[in-house]
Each structure stands twice: as structure tokens, then as C-alpha cells.
N, C-alpha and C positions, 0 to 999 in steps of 0.2 A: 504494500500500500504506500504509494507514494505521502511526503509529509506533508503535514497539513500545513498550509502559509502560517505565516504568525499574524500575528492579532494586528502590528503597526501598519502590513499592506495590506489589512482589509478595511483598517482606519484609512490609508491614504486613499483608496480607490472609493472610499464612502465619500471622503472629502472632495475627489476629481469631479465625483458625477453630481453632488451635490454645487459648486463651482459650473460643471460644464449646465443644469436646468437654470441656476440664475442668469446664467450668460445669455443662453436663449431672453431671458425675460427681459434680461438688462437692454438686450442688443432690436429687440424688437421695439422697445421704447424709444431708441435711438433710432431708428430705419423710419418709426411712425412721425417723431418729431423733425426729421430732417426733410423725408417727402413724404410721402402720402401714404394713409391707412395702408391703402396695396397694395403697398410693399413691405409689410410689418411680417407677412409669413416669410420671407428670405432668411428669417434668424433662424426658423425653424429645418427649412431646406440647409442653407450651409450648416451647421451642428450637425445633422445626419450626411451631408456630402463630405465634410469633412472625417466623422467616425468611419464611415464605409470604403474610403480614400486611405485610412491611415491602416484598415484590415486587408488591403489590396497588395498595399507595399509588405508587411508582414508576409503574406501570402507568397507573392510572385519573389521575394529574397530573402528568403529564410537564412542563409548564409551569414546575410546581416545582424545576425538574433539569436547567432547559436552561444553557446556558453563561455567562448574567448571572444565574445564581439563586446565593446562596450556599451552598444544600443540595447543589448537586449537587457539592461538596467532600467526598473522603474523611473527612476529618479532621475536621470536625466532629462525624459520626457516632460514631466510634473515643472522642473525647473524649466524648461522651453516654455511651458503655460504660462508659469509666471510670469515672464517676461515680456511674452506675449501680451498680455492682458494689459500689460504695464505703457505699453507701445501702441499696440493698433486702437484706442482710444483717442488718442493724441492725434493718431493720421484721419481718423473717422470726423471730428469735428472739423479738423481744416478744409476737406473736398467741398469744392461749390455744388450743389445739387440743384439747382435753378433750373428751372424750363418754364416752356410758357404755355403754350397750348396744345405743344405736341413733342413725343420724344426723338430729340435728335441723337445724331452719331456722337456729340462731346458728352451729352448726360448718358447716353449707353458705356458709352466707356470710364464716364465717372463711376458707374453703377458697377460696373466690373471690376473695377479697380476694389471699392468698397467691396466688395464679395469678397474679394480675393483676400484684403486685408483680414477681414472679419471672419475668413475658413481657417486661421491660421492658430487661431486657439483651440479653436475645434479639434484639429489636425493633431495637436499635439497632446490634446487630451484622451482622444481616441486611440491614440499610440500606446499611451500607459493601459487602460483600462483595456484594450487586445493584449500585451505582453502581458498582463497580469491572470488575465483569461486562458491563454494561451500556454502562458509556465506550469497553471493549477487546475490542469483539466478535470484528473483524478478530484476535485475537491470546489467542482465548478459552482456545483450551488450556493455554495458559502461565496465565492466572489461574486457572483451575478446577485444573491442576494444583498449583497455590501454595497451593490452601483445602485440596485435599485432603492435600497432604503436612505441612501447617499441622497440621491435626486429628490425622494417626495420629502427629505429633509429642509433640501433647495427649494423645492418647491412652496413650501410651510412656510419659510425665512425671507422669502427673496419679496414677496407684496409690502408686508409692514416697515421692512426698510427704504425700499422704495418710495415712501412717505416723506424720508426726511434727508435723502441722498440722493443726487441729481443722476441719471444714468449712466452717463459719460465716466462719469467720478467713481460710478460703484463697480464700472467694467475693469477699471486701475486696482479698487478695492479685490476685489477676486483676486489678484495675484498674491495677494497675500494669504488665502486658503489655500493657493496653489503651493506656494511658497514652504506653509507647514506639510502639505505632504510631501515634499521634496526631504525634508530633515526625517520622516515617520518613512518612506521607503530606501532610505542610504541602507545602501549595503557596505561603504566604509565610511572612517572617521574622514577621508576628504571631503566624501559625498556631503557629510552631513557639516563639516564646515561652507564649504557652497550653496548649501541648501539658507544655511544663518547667513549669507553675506544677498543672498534672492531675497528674502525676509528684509534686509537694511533697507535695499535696492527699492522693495516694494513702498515699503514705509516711506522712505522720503518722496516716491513720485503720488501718494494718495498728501500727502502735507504738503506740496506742490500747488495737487489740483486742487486742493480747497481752498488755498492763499491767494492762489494767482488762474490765469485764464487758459491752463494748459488744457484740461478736459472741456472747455467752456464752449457748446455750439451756438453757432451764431444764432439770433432771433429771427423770425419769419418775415419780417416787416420792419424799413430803417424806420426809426422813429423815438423818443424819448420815454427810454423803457426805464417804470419804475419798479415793476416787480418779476421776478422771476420764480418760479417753484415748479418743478418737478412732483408728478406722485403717477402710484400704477398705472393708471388711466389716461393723461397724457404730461405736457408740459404747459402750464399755464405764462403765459407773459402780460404784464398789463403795461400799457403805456400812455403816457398824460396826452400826448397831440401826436397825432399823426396827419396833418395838414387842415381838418377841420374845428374853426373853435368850439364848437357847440358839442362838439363828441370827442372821450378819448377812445382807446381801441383793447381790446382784448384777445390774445389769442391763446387758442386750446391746441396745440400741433401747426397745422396747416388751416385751420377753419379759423373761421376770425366774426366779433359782434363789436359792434360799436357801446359807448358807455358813455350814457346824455349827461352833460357837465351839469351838477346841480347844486347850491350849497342849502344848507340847512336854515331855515325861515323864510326862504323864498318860495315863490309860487312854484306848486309840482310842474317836472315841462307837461303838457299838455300833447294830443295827438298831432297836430300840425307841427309842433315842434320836434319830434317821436317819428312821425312820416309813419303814423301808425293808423287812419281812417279807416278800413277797415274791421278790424279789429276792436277799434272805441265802438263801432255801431253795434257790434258783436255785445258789446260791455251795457247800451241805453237800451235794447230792448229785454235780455236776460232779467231777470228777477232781482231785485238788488239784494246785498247783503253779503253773502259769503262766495267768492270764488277761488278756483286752484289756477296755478302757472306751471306747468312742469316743462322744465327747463328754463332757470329766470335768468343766464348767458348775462350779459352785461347791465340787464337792469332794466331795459326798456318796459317789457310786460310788465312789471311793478307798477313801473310809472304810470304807466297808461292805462291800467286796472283800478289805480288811487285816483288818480286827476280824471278816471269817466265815471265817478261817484261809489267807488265798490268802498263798503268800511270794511272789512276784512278780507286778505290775501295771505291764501296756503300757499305758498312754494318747494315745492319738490327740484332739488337740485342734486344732478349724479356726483359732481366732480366737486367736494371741498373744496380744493384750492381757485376755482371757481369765486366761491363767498369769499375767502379771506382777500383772494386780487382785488376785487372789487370794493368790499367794504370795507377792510383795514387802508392796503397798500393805495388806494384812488380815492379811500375815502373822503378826505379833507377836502378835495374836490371837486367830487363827483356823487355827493351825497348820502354815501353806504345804504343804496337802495332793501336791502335783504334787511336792515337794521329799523327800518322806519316804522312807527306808530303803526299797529292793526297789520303788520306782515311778521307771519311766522313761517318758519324756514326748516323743513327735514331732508337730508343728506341721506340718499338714496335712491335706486331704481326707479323713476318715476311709477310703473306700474306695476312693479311689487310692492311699493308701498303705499299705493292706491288701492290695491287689493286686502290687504289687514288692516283698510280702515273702514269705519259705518257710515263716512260725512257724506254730506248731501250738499252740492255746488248750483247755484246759480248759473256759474260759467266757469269751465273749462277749457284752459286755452293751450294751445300748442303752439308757440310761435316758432317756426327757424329752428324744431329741436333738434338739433343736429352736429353731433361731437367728429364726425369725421375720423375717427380713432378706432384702432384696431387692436381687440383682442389677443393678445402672447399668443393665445394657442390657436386663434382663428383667421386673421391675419385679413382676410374678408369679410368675417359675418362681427358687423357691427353692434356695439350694445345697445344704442338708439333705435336698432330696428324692431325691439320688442314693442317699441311705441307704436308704428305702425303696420297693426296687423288688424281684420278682423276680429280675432277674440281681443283685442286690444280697446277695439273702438264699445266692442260690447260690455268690456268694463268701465268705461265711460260714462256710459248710458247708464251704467246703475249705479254709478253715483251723483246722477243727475237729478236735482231736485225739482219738484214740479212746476213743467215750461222752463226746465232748465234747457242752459245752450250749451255745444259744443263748438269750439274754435280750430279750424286745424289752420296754420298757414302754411305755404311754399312756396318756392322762387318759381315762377312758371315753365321755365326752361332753363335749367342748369346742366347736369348729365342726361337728363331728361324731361319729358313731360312732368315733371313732380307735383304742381297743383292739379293737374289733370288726375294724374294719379290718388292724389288723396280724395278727389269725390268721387270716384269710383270705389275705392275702398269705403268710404262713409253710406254710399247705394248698398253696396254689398253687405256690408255690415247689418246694416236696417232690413234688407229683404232676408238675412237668416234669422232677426229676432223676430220677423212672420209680419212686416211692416206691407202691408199690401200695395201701397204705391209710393214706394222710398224716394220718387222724384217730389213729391209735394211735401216733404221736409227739410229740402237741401236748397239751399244759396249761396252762390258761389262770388264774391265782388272779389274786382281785380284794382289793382292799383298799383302804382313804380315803387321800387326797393329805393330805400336808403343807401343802400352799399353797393347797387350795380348799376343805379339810374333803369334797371329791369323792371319786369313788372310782376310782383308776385300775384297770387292768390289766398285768398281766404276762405274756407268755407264752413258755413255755419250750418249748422244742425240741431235738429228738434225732433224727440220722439211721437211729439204729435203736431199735426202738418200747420205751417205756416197760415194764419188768418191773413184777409185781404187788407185789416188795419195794419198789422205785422210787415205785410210788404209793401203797403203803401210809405210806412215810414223808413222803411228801408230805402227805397228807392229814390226818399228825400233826402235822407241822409248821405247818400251816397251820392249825389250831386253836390250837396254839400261839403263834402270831404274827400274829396280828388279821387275819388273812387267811382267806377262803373259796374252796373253791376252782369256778370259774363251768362249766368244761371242760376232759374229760379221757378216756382209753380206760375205757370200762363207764362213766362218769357218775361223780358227778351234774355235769346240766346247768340251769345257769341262768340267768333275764334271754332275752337274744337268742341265746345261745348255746342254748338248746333249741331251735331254729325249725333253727338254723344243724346242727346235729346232727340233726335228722330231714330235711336237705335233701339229696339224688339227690349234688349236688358244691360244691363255693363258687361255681361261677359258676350255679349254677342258682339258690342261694342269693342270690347277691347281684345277681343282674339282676331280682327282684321286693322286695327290702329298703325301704326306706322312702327311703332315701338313698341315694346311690352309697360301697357299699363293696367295688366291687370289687376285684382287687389292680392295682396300678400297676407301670410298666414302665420300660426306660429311655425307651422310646419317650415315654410319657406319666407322664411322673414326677411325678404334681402330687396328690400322698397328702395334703394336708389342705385338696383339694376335694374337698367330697361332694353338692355339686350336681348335677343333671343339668338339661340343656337344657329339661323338661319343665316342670322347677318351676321354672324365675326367673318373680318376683313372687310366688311362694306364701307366706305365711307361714312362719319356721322354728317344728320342732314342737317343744313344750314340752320344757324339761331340760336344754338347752343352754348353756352359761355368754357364747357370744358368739353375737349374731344377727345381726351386721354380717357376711351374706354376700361373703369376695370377688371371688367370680365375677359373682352380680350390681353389686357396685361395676363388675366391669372391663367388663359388659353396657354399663350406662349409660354408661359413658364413651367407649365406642365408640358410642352412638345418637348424643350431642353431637358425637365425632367427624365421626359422618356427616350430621350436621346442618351440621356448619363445611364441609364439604367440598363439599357443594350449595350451600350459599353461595358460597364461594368461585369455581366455578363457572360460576353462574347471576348472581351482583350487578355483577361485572366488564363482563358483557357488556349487562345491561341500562344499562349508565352512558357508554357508550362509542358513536362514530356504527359504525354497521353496518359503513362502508370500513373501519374500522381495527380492527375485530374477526378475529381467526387463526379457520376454523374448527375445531370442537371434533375435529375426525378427526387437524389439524394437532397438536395436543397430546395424543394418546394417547401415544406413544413416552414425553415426559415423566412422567405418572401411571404407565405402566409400568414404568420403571424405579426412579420414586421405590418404588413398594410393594414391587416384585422385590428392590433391595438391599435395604430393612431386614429385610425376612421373613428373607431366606438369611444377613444379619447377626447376629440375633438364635437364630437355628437353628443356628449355625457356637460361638455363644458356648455355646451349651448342647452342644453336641456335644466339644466340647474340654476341660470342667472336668473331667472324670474324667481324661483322657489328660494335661493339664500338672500336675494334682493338687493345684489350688486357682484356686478360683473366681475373684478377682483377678488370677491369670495369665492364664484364659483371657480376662479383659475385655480388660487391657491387649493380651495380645499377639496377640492376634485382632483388636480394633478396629484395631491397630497396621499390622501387615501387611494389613489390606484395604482400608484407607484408603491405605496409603503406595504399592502397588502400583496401587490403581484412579488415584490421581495422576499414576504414572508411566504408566499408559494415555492418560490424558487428555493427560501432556505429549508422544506419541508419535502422537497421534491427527493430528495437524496434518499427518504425514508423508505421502506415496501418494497418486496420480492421480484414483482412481478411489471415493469417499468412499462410494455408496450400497453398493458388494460389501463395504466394508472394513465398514460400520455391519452388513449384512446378515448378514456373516460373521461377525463377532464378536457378536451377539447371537444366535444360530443355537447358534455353538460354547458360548458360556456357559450357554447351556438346557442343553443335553446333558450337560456338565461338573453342572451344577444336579444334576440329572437321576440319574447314577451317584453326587453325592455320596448324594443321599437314600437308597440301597440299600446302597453297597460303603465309607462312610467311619465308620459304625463296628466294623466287623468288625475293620476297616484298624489302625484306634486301638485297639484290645483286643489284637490280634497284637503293636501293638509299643510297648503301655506298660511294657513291662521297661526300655526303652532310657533311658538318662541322661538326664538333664533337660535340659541345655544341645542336645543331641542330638532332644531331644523340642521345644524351641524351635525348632531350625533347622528339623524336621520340619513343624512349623505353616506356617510361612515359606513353604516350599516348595509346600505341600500350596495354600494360598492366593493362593500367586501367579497362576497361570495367569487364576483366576477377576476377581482385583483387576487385572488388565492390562486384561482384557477388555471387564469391565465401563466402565473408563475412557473408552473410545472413546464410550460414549454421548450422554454429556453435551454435550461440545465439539464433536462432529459435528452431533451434533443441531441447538444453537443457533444454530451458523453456516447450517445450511440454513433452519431458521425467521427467520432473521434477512433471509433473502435474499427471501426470499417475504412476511412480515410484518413490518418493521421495528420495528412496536411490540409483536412479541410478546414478546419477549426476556425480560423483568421477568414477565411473567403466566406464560410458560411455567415460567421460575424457582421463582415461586410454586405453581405447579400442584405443582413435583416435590415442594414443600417442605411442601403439603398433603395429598396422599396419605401422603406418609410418615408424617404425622400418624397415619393412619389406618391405616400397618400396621404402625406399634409395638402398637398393640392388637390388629390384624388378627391377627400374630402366635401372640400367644398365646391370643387365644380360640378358633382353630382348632389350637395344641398342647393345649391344652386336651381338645375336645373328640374331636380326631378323631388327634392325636400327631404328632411334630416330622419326622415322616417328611413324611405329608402338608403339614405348612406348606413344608418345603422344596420340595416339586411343586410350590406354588404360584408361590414363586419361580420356578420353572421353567415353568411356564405366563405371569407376566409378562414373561418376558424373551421366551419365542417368540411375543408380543405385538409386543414392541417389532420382530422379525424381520421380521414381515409388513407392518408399516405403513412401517420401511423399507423392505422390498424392493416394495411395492405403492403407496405414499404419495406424496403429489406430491414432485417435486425442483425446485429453479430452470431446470434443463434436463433434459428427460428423455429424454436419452441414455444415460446411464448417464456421462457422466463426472463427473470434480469440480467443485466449486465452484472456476470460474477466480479470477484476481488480481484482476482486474474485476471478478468476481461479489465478491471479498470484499468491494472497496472500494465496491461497491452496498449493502453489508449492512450498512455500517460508515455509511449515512448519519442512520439515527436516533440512533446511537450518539453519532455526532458534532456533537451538537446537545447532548447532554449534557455533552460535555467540555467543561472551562473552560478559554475563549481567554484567552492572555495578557494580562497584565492591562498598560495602558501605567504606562511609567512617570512617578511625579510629580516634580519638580523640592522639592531639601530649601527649608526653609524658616527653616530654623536658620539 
């Protein structure tokens, strides 16, 4: 029986992977705040192109790694992290990323450039955590279980700090966890003096970047920035003037609101001054008294919800640092709207936490809510998009008090139709609450944006149809207040809104539209894509203000994907003699499982921000629990006689489990989002164990049998898992996308009863069905053992 590692290299390899899931988090805050939401999953694709990259080279020059080579030491790798981490922050912030309205060849190659810096930690982490894989086959569940409980460790730690450490700064930080396991994997007293001088090295560059502007990325917008704050969600900037005096500016990543300059004793600004008319008339016909804001962005809805006579205003706001830019850092002069007489303020999910409450609103407004900000793990499916969905709008409605309004506003043409969209969703919504003619409770008044000279939309809503007093005064109103109005019960209809008013329903209407404007669901929550399958590559049509489609971005980056993945592959095997090639049937379980978890990972994250009631809870405490528990799979997988039932069994069982999540897990979650938060944590816990145990046993059974059978497959199998994955972070969500998070979940479930069959039908070292004996480990353990470094003699001092 080969020996078991020691305890300090299953500490260091807890700490790499632990290191390697913040870095994903850290680095996707970065990618989000420098350009756009859709490009926030690239942290996720490079970290698996980099692990599967660093099992290649392993793989294809083993020579490099055998027992007199110095690579094939932990610790040197770990010490590259370090250094890494220490470095390509510094180059991350300086690249210009600017474009305008479409991607040219100098931002492709910027973008490239950043990849490449930013695979480079990756690279080096993936090298340690294979060499450690790779030296302890004989004893694999115990490391694979160290990476995995390493990471949901990361995963736990890496949101709450992110609160009060700017991302650039916490990517430098990580080298210093790299750093300690550099000293926890020496295998000499050199190593482990190197490893303390990585440790100085680190230290002085995180006391650098807090003092001074070396981690420091530029702001979104030149202008007189007075606040800056970083947290999970994005990076908040606030600044006094940016050319207009009447407004200062706010921005959250790349999305930006204005912030109406107001000081304290003075008149509230009013709607003319707001450029907010629509919306006040939303405010003079509603019920007076109590209304909600969810999303109050820079303060405008405040304003314009107090100055159009509301005495009390809920505010639901997702992102903290949101309220403190505003009211602390702008306050002095800009009136800390969140702070003002009769406005109360809760800090969370707008519609989870409209969902655990009883109140009953006048008006309900939606103005502009829109964070542009991408999810760590989702990189596409935005957290604002819970807002608008169908079952979104139907919670709405029931906390509407009677002849209560709903508000929704949008820019009329930005990536797409988007006010057109949202009254087709508010039709749709109304005809499944069994509303017999949902066009005689919608009107839609259009009027120009503040921020584009465009012309947004607003459209109001009523569960019981519009009176002829009701739209008469609208109609006054609305010539009164720069506002037209587009649609309405009896007309006038205008723009798209005529087409959509002589159309049979909205869905008949909007499955022949120009764009996709149909309404969006929880299922397929993804309201500011209005691509369809049909047109990627078609030109976007004229009127648009952005033409950088993101679905076609996440297209192409899934073709590249699947262009690495054929390589990966096909190059391994053309480099290598025929004998010591695994065949390709040997490694399906691996690609299986690689694509099976991340799909049902990322389908799990989106399935839970509503129920924990904020988006950063379900990152942390979902990646948490399913990491930590598929760990303790892996650490339990080593147990039991008979290896190919326990592999068959448990991949069999987790399809099925797959399988019921995709149908019964969010009914489940809707039933019991009343329950207390800590209570709605343990629930998560719970709900995800079963799948995280299960899942565990793949990996460590796996490798032990391929290891028996193929000695060198170890490292390429590795890679394989960590190439696919690649490819179903985007998998993912191209198919939530297109076809909804139900179906990607089946997919998962279709991978895993993959992995079933090729166990239960797939060669074993014996195929009797028992396990791999003590003997067979210590067979498997022979390529291994050519990797580990033999004691070194000792030299005699010379001192």
C-alpha cells in the first residue's frame, strides 16, 4: 500500500483550490467591472482552461515529473501562484478595454491579452493540485476530497470579504494563501525558506495596493469621483458632476443612473426636473398613501414618488453600496434621498423580499431596474432578471392594494425592444391570472430619457380595467408632461404598439416580431435577450443604442470553446505512442461528469436567489454546500468492496435526484420562502447534500480504476474533466437561454446517466464485479510512483 500523503499536502492542496474558487470570484468581478456583464463567465472558462492545460502538459511529458525532475515538487508550483496572483492584477487594471458600439480587432486583442494574463494563475494552480493527484493515486480520495472541501471553503470566505476588499486588491491578497502553501508543501528547508521570502514578496505588494494605485482600475466615466466601493455584486463609483449641474452620476460596473443634486430644506426636485412624467402620472392616479421603489439607483424614484404627493416610500434596494454612495459619500449634496422623512429602505432581492412580506402598495414602481452585473457563476443570467418574469409580475399584483398601480419603465430601444417587451410581459402576466381582456388594463406612455435624449416607456397596470375618467386624465396628463401616450383601452396606438394591438394575443404577436419579445419566465429569465437562434450573425436593425449582441458574444465563445475541446482531445493523442494512449470510451465517465456538475451547479445557483433573497447568498452558499459535501463523497468513496455497484449506484441515484430537482425544486422553494433565513440556509444544506455526496464518489473511483488499467491516464483524464467543464459553463447557459433552466438541469441528468452506463458496462481491472484489491491499488500506484520525489541523500555540512 503505497503511503498515505501527510497531512501539510492535503492542507496545501485545501488551500490551492480554496485560492484557485476565490480567484474565479475575485476575477469575474474584475472582467464584470472593467467590461460588461458578458464577459464575467471568462473567469470561469480560463480557471478550467487553465486546470485542463496544466493536466495536458503533465500528461504529454511525464519525463518532466518523474522523481529526479524538480517540477515534479508541489511547491514550486504553489510558489508560481503566488507570484502570479501578485503580478497579473497589476497588468489587469492597466489594459484599456474601451469600445464603442462594436468589437474591434484592438479590444479583441486586448481581451486576449487579459485571458492570457489571467490563465496564468490558473495554470499554475492546476499544476500543483495534478502533481498532487497524480503522486497519491493509491490514496486519491483523500486528495480530491482536500480540493474539494479546499474550494467550498473558498467559496464560504471569498463573498463576505469581498465587502470590504476591492477585487483587484484581493487577487494580490490570494498570493498570500498561495504563499502559505508553498512553506506547508517544501519538501526541503530551501523550499521552505523560499516559500517565507513568497510570503514577504506577497505582503509588501497587498500594502502597496492599499496605499497606493497599483491594483487600482480605472473608473467607467472621466468625471469627479467621490466614492468608490467594491462588494460581491459589483463596483459602485459615485461622482459629484459629470458635465450636468442638476445631476451627479452613479455607477454600478458599466451601467450608470444619474443623482438629482438636492440639499436638505429645499423644494423636492419635482418630475420636470426628474424628466420623470410618466411615471408622476403613474404616482396622481394610484391610491395615495403607501408605495414601493424596487430599485431606488440614484434616487430619482424617491424623489418623484415624495414631490407626486406619496407620504410613504418602501424601497427595496439589491446592492448596499448603492445606499451608502448615495447617501453618505453624495450626500451633502445630493440630499441622501434613501435617508428622507416617510422613506424606508431594505437591502435585498427586490422580489424575494416582496415575497415575505403582507404590505399592500398603492404603486409599485420599477424604474430602469437594471444592474447590468453578472453573477460569478452565471456570467449571463443576471440577478435583475428575477424582476422581470411572469411569476414576477404576479407577485406584484398581490401586493397591490385596491386600484393599486403597477409601474414598469424601459428604454425603448437599447439591446432591444425592452418597453415593448415589458407590456407584453404585463399582457401575459394578466391573461394567466385568468384576466379576460389584459389589453383594457395596460397603458403604455412614452417619453425621452434623461440619459440618452431616447425615448423610454412606461407602462402602467391595473388589475381591474382602466375607467374612461382614468384615461381621460391620463391623457391630460400626459400632454401635460412631455409625455404621449403609445397604448391604451380604445387607443390611440402607436410605433409597435399598433401591430401589437391588432395582434389575435402577445404571443401571437411576438413569435412573428422582429426580435424576440416574448415574455420571460422564471424558467427562462433572461428579458434583455432578444435574440433568437435564427439571427446570430445577422446584423442588429437600425435604432439601437448597443449592437454588441450578448448572446452572440456567448455563441462565439462557446465555438472557441468547442474548438479547445477537440483539441484537447485529438493533440494529446496524436503526441503520445499508441501503448500508452486510455481509449476515448475509457474517459467518457470523466467529460461526463465534468459537464453534468457544472450545468446542475450553475442551474442550482439560479434556482436558489429568489428562495435565500440575494444573489450572493445563493453563490456562496450553494457553491459552498456542493462542493463541501461532493468532498465528503469523494473522502467516503474509498470505503466498500465492491467499487463498480457503489460508482453505478450512485451515478444512477444522482440522475434521478437530477431529474425530480428539475420539476419539484421550485415549487418546493416558493412553498417555503416564508421561513427565516438562517432556517432557509440550513434548508439549502440539506436540500444539496444528498446530490454533493453522490456526486463525490465519481471522481476518486473513477481514477483509481483508470489508473489501474492506464497508468498514464491519470493527468489527461484530469484534464478531460477540467475541459469539458470548460465547455459547460457556457453549455449552461446557452441552453437556459434558449430552451430554460428546467431543460439544462435534464441535461445534467442525462450526463450523469452517462456516467451510469459506462460504469456499469465499461471495462474494470477485473470484471467480476469486485473492487479494486490492495494489489490492484499498489499496480495503479506504479506510474504514480515514478512521479514522487525519492528522498533526496543527505550531504555532509561543509561549514
Amino acid at each position: 500500500m503505497p503511503a498515505r500523503p501527510p497531512t501539510r499536502v492535503l492542507l496545501a492542496v485545501a488551500l490551492i483550490a480554496a485560492c484557485t474558487l476565490a480567484l474565479q470570484v475575485a476575477l469575474t468581478r474584475v472582467f464584470s467591472a472593467a467590461l460588461f456583464y458578458h464577459f464575467g463567465f471568462l473567469a470561469i472558462s480560463l480557471a478550467l482552461v487553465g486546470t485542463g492545460a496544466a493536466a495536458m502538459v503533465i500528461y504529454l511529458r511525464p519525463r518532466w515529473f518523474e522523481s529526479s525532475a524538480p517540477a515534479a515538487s508541489l511547491a514550486p508550483w504553489c510558489a508560481a501562484l503566488a507570484m502570479s496572483l501578485v503580478v497579473a492584477p497589476a497588468v489587469l487594471v492597466r489594459l484599456d478595454y474601451s469600445f464603442e458600439s462594436s468589437i474591434t480587432l484592438s479590444f479583441a486583442l486586448t481581451l486576449a491579452l487579459a485571458s492570457l494574463v489571467a490563465s496564468v494563475p490558473f495554470f499554475c494552480a492546476g499544476m500543483a493540485i495534478t502533481l498532487a493527484i497524480t503522486q497519491n493515486t493509491g490514496w486519491i480520495h483523500r486528495v480530491y476530497a482536500s480540493d474539494l472541501l479546499g474550494a467550498g471553503l473558498g467559496a464560504l470566505a471569498v463573498v463576505p470579504v469581498m465587502w470590504s476588499v476591492p477585487a483587484p486588491l484581493l487577487l494580490a491578497a490570494l498570493g498570500l494563501v498561495a504563499a502559505v502553501a508553498t512553506v506547508l508543501c517544501a519538501d526541503s528547508p530551501a523550499w521552505r525558506r523560499r516559500g517565507i521570502a513568497v510570503i514577504s514578496v506577497a505582503l509588501v505588494a497587498v500594502g502597496l495596493g492599499a496605499a497606493t494605485s497599483l491594483y487600482e482600475l480605472p473608473a467607467a466615466i472621466d468625471g469627479d469621483t467621490v466614492a468608490d466601493r467594491w462588494t460581491p455584486l459589483s463596483r459602485v463609483v459615485g461622482y459629484a458632476s459629470t458635465g450636468s449641474p442638476r445631476f451627479g452620476t452613479l455607477t454600478y460596473d458599466r451601467d450608470y443612473a444619474p443623482v438629482p443634486r438636492h440639499r436638505r430644506g429645499e423644494p423636492l426636485p419635482d418630475w420636470r426636473s426628474l424628466q420623470l412624467g410618466p411615471q408622476s402620472i403613474g404616482f396622481e392616479i394610484a391610491p395615495p398613501g403607501r408605495s414601493l421603489v424596487i430599485g431606488g439607483g440614484g434616487g430619482r424614484d424617491i424623489y418623484n414618488a415624495l414631490s407626486s404627493g406619496e407620504r410613504r416610500v418602501d424601497v427595496i434596494e439589491l446592492n448596499r453600496a448603492i445606499v451608502d454612495v448615495v447617501d453618505d459619500d453624495l450626500g451633502r449634496s445630493f440630499g441622501s434621498p434613501y435617508s428622507l422623512p416617510g422613506v424606508d429602505v431594505q437591502i435585498g432581492d427586490g422580489r424575494s423580499t416582496l415575497a415575505q412580506s403582507d404590505a399592500r402598495y398603492g404603486a409599485i414602481n420599477l424604474g430602469f431596474t437594471n444592474t447590468l452585473s453578472g453573477n460569478a457563476a452565471q456570467g449571463y443570467a443576471l440577478t435583475e432578471n428575477n424582476l422581470y418574469t411572469t411569476e414576477a409580475m404576479d407577485e406584484y399584483f398581490d401586493h397591490l392594494a385596491p386600484g393599486g398601480l403597477l409601474m414598469v419603465s424601459r428604454i425603448y430601444r437599447l439591446v432591444g425592444d425592452e418597453a415593448l417587451r415589458a407590456t407584453v410581459l404585463t399582457l401575459a402576466a394578466l391573461e394567466d391570472r385568468g384576466v379576460q381582456d389584459p389589453a383594457r388594463h395596460v397603458v403604455v406612455l412614452l417619453a425621452k430619457d434623461l440619459l440618452t435624449a431616447k425615448p423610454f416607456g412606461t407602462v402602467l397596470v391595473q388589475l381591474t380595467p382602466f375607467t374612461p375618467a382614468q384615461l381621460a386624465r391620463i391623457k391630460r396628463l400626459a400632454g401635460e408632461r412631455d409625455s404621449q401616450v403609445a397604448f391604451a383601452p380604445g387607443g390611440p396606438f402607436r410605433l409597435e404598439w399598433k401591430q401589437l394591438a391588432r395582434a389575435s394575443s402577445p404571443e401571437a404577436f411576438c413569435s412573428g416580431y422582429r426580435v424576440d419579445v416574448c415574455p420571460t419566465s422564471d424558467d427562462k429569465p433572461f428579458f434583455l435577450n432578444f435574440e433568437r437562434l435564427g439571427q446570430i450573425g445577422q446584423p442588429t436593425p437600425p435604432g439601437y443604442l448597443f449592437t454588441v449582441k450578448p448572446f452572440t458574444v456567448l455563441l462565439v465563445a462557446l465555438g472557441i470553446l468547442l474548438a479547445l475541446c477537440v483539441l484537447a482531445f485529438a493533440l494529446p493523442l496524436g503526441l503520445v505512442a499508441r501503448s500508452d494512449r486510455p481509449p476515448l470510451g475509457s474517459l467518457v465517465l470523466f467529460a461526463a461528469i465534468g459537464i453534468g456538475f457544472l450545468v446542475f451547479e450553475i442551474s442550482m445557483i439560479q434556482r436558489f436567489v429568489l428562495f435565500l433573497g440575494f444573489p450572493t447568498y445563493s453563490l456562496s452558499v450553494v457553491l459552498a454546500a456542493l462542493l463541501s459535501f461532493t468532498g465528503l463523497g469523494a473522502g467516503l468513496s474509498g470505503r466498500g468492496t465492491d467499487q463498480r455497484h457503489a460508482l453505478t449506484t450512485a451515478m444512477l441515484s444522482v440522475s434521478a435526484l437530477i431529474v425530480a430537482a428539475a420539476f419539484g425544486l421550485r415549487p418546493l422553494l416558493a412553498a417555503l420562502i416564508d421561513l427565516p433565513f438562517g432556517a432557509r440556509i440550513l434548508l439549502t444544506a440539506m436540500v444539496l447534500a444528498p446530490y454533493g455526496l453522490l456526486m463525490g464518489m465519481a471522481m476518486p473511483i473513477g481514477l483509481r480504476r483508470l489508473s489501474s488499467l492506464y497508468p498514464r491516464g491519470v493527468p489527461w483524464a484530469w484534464g478531460i474533466n477540467g475541459v469539458t467543464s470548460v465547455l459547460a459553463s457556457v453549455l449552461a447557459l446557452t441552453v437556459a437561454i434558449t430552451a430554460g433552466f428546467t431543460v439544462a438541469t435534464l441535461v445534467a441528468a442525462a450526463c450523469y446517466a452517462i456516467a451510469a452506463a459506462q460504469a456499469m458496462w465499461g471495462r474494470w481491472p477485473r470484471d467480476d464485479d469486485e473492487s479494486i484489491t490492495r494489489a490492484g491499488r499498489e499496480d495503479a500506484d506504479g506510474y504514480a510512483g515514478r512521479l514522487r520525489r525519492r528522498p533526496r541523500p543527505r550531504l555532509r555540512s561543509t561549514s
